[in-house]
RODO-2510 file (C-alpha; in nm, 4 decimals, decimal comma):
residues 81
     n   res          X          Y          Z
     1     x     0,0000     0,0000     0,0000
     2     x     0,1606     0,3404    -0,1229
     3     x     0,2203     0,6085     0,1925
     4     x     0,2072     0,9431     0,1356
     5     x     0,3873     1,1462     0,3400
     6     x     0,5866     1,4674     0,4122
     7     x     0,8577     1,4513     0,6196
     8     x     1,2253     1,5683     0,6509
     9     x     1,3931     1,2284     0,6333
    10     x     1,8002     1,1479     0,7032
    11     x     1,9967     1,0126     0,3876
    12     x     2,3267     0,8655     0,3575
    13     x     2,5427     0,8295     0,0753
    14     x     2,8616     0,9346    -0,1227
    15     x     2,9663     1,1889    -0,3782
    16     x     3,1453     1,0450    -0,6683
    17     x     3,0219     1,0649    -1,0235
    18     x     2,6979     1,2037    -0,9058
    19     x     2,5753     1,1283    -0,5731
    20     x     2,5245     0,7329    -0,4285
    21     x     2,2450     0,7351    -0,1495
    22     x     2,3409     0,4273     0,0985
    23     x     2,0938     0,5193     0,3820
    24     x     1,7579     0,6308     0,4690
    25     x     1,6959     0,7525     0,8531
    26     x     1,2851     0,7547     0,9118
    27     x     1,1079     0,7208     1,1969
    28     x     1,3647     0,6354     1,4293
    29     x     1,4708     0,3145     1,2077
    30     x     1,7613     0,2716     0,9604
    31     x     1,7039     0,1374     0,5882
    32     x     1,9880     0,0537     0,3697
    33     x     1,9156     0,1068     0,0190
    34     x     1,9603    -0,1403    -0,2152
    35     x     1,8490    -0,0336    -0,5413
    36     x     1,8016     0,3439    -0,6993
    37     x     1,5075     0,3187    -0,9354
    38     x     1,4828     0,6689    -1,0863
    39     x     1,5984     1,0041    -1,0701
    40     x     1,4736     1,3028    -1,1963
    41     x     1,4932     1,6729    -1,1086
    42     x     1,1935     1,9694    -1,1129
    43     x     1,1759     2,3411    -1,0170
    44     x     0,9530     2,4513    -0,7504
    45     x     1,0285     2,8085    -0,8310
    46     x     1,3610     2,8737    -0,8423
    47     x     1,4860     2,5823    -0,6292
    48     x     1,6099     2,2614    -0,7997
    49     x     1,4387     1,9842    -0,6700
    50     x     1,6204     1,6374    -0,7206
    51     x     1,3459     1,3378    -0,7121
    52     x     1,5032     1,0002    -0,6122
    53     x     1,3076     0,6369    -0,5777
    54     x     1,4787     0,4244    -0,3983
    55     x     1,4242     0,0531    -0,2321
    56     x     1,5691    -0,0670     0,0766
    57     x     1,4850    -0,4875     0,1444
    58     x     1,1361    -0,4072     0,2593
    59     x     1,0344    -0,0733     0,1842
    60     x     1,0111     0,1724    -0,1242
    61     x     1,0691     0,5236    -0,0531
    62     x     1,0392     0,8367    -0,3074
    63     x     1,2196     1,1132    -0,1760
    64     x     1,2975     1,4865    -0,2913
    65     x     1,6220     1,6781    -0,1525
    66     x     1,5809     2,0439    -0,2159
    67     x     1,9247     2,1545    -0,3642
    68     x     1,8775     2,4936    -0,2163
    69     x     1,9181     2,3730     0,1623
    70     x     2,0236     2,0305     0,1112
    71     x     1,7125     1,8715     0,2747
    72     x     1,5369     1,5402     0,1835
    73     x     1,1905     1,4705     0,2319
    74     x     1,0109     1,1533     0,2132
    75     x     0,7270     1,1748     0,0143
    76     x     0,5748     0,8297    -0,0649
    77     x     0,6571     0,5312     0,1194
    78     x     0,5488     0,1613    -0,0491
    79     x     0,6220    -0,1692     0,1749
    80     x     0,4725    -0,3811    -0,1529
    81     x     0,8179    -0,4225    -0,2587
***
């Protein structure tokens, strides 16, 4: 069942050639992501907004990091996965 949510998550990763999300902090409980399904950026305005699915082992999460402040927010949440 799809989740949709709003919340400033925690996110892990590494810069290289592009950035490699490892991590997802929600809730109080740590996912390790194991797949990156999609990204995709939009403007809200003027801000660049970077849209990233992701999957951990049990979860799906679709989150958006505003490049402006460096933030990501969960947005949809799937455990279906």
């Amino acid at each position: 069942m799809i989740l949709h949510v709003d919340e400033v998550v925690e996110v892990g990763g590494r810069f290289g050639r592009g950035l490699a999300l490892e991590k997802v902090w929600w809730r109080g409980r740590e996912y390790e992501i194991k797949k990156l399904g999609y990204h995709h950026t939009f403007r809200r305005g003027r801000t660049l907004i970077h849209v990233y699915s992701v999957a951990s082992d049990n979860l799906f999460f679709r989150l958006e990091m505003d490049s402006e402040n460096l933030t990501f927010r969960v947005m949809e949440t799937e455990d279906d996965v």
